[in-house]
C-alpha positions in Angstrom: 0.0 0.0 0.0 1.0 3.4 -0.7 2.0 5.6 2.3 0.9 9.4 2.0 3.0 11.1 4.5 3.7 14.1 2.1 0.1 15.2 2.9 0.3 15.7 6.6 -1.5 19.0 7.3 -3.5 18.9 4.7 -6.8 18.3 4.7 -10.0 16.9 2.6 -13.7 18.9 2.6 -16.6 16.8 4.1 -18.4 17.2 1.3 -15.6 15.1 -0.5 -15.5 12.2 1.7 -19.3 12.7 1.6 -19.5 11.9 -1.6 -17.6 8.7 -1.2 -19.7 7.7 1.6 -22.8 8.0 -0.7 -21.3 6.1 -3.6 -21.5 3.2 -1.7 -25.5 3.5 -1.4 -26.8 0.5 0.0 -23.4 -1.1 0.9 -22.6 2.0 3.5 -20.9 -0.4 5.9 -18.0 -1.2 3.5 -17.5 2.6 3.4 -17.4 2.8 7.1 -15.0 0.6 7.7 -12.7 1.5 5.7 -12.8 5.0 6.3 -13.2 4.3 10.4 -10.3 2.4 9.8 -8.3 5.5 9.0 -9.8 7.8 11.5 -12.2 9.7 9.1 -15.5 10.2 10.3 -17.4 9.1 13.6 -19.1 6.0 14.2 -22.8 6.2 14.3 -25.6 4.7 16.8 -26.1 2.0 13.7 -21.9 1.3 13.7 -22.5 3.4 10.4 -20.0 6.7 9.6 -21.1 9.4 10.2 -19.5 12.1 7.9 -20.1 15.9 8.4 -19.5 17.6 5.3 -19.0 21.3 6.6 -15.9 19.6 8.5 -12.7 19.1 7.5 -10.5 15.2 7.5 -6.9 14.3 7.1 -6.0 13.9 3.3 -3.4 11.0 4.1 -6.3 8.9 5.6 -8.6 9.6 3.4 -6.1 8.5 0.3 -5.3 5.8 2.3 -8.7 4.2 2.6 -8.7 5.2 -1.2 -6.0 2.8 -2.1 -7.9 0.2 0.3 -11.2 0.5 -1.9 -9.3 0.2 -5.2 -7.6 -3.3 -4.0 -11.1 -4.6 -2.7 -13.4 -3.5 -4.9 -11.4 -1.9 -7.8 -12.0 0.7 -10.2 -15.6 1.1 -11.2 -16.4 1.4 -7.6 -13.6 4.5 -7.4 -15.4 6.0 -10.9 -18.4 6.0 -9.1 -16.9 7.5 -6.0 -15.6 10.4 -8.7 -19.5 10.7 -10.1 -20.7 10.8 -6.5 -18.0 13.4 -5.4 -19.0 16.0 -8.3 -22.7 16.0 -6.9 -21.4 16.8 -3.3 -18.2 18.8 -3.9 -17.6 22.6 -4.3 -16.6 23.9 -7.5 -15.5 27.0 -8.3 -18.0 29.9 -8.2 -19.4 31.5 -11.1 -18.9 27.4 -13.6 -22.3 26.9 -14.8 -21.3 25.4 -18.0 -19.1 22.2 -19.0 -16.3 24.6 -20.3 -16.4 26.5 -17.0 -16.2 23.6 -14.8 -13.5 21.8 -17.2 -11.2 25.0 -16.8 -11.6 25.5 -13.5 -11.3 22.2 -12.3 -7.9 22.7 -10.6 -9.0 25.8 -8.7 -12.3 23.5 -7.3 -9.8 20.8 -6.4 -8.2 23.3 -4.8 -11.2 24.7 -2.9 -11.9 21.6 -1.6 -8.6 20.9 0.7 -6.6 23.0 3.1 -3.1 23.4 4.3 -2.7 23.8 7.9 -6.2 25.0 8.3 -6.2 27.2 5.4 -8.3 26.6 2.3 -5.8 26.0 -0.7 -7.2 28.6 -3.2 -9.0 31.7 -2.5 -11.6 32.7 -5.0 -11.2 36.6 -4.2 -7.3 36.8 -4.1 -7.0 34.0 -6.8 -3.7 32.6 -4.4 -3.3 29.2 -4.5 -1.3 26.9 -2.1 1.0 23.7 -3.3 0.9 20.6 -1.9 -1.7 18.4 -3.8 -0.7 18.5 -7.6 -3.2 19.9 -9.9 -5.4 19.6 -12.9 -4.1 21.3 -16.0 -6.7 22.6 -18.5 -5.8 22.3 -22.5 -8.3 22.9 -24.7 -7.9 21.6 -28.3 -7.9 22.6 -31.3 -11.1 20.1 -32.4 -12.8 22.0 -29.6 -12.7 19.0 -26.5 -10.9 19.5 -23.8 -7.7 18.2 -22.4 -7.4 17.8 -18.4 -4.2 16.3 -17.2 -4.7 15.3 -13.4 -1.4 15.1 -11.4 -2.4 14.8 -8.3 -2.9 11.5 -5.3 -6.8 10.9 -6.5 -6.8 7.2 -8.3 -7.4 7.8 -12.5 -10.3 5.7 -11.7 -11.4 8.0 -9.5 -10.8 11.2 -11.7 -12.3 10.1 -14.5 -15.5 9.5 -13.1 -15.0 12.9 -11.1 -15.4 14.2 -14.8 -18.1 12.1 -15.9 -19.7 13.5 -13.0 -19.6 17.0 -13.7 -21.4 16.2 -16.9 -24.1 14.6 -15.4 -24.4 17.8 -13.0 -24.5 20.1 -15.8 -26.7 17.5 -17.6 -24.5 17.5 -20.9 -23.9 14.6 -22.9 -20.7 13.7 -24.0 -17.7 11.3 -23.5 -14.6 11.1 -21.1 -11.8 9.4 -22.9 -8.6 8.1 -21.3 -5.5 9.1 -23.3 -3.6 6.1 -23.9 -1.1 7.5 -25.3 0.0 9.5 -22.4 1.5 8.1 -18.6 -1.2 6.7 -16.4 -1.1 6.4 -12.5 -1.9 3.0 -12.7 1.1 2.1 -14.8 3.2 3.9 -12.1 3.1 7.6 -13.6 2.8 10.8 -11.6 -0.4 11.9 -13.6 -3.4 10.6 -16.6 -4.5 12.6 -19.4 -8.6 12.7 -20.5 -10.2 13.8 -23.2 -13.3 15.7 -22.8 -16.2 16.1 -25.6 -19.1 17.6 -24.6 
């Protein structure tokens, strides 16, 4: 298993780890376990976690039960974790289009962590902290979109964090992994999607 000291002091939004929690529907008590496991959350009167989303949890646990959910349950249940997060996660203000979300997907990533209690971007200073990699924006010259994500999130994960915002915005079109750039999975620092919408 990876280890994920580099993100001590940083922090994960509620509504994040929210959104994990209701990926797993029905089958909440895998969810709480594993993130109980790693100290996120508090156990409930049903043995359930109990996630507050206006609070904020240790990033290093949080990837940790991550990793745990990829090697037991793999990676549709991480896409779907990614299309539950974008329902439940804050994006950057003023995105109410596919374009907007797309291009300002790293300052949302952003906006949903902190660094020794301070939120990593600022929407009215436009300062941004380092720490957690980012998502970098190309758009191309066919008119999709290009995001490559280097950051701890599993590609699984990302990927359906972008199918998500789709379904949000209620815009059809496809999320394509670019095979012909590195992938996290193949031990890479970053994966590259294509977005048409």
């Amino acid at each position: 298993m990876r280890t994920f000291d580099e993100y001590k002091g940083i922090e994960v939004s509620g509504r994040v780890v929210f959104g994990l929690v209701q990926a797993f529907g029905q089958f909440k008590g895998q969810a709480s376990q594993l993130l109980l496991a790693e100290g996120i959350g508090t156990k409930g009167a049903d043995g359930l976690v109990v996630v507050d989303p206006t609070a904020w949890y240790p990033l290093d646990g949080f990837m940790r039960a991550f990793d745990r959910t990829g090697q037991q349950m793999g990676d549709s249940v991480l896409h779907q974790i990614g299309v539950s997060t974008a329902k439940t996660a804050e994006w950057a203000p003023n995105t109410t289009d596919l374009k907007g979300v797309i291009s300002q997907i790293d300052q949302g990533y952003h906006l949903n962590h902190r660094k020794f209690g301070k939120v990593m971007w600022d929407p009215a200073t436009g300062y941004m902290q380092e720490g957690i990699g980012h998502y970098v924006y190309r758009a191309r010259p066919d008119g999709s979109m290009e995001v490559q994500a280097n950051n701890p999130y599993p590609c699984a994960f990302d990927k359906g964090l972008l199918f998500g915002a789709m379904r949000v915005l209620d815009t059809v079109g496809a999320i394509i992994h670019d095979d012909s750039h590195p992938c996290r999975k193949r031990g890479n620092k970053s994966c590259t999607y294509i977005i048409k919408g």
